[in-house]
C-alpha positions in Angstrom: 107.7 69.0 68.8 108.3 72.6 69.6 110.7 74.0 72.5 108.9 76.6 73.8 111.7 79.1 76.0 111.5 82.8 77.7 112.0 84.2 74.6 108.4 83.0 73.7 106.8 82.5 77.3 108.3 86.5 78.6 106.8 88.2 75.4 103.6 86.6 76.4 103.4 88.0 79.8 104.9 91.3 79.2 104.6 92.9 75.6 101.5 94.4 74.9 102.3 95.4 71.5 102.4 93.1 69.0 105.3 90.6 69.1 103.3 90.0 72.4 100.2 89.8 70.6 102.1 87.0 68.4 103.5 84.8 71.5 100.0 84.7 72.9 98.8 83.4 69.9 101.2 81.3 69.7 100.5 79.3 73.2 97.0 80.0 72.8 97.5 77.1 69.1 99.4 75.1 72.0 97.1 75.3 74.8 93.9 74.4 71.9 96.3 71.3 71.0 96.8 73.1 67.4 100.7 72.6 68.1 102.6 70.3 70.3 105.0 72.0 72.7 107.2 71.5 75.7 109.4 73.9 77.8 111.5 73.5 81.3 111.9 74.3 84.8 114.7 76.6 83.4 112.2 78.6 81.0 110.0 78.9 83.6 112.5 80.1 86.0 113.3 82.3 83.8 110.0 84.0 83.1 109.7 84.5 86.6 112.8 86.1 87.0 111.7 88.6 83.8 108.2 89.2 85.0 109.2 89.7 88.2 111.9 92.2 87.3 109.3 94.2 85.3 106.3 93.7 87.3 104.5 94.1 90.8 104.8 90.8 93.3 101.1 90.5 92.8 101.1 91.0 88.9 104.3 88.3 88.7 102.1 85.7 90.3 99.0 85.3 87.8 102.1 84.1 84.7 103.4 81.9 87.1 99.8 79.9 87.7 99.6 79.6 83.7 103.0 78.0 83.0 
């Protein structure tokens, strides 16, 4: 199983070039069942923190609802 951290989930929500391309795809192969994953309350904590740091209150919310 794979430990998926902020240093996947941030990327994913933030980069629109392509290591952000690459972190999409990547949870996309998770979310399909193509690879089996897990993360934390602490990842997702901070993702929040990131996206909300580089990001409107309202655009920081939609990441949060995916997690």
């Amino acid at each position: 199983m794979i430990y998926i951290d902020a240093n996947v989930s941030a990327p994913a929500n933030l980069n629109t070039e392509s290591i952000g391309e690459d972190a999409r795809a990547f949870l996309r192969a998770v979310q399909e069942g193509k690879l089996e994953a897990s993360s934390s309350a602490l990842s997702f904590d901070e993702v929040v923190w990131s996206v909300k740091k580089n990001r409107t209150s309202d655009e920081s919310i939609r990441p949060e609802r995916h997690f």
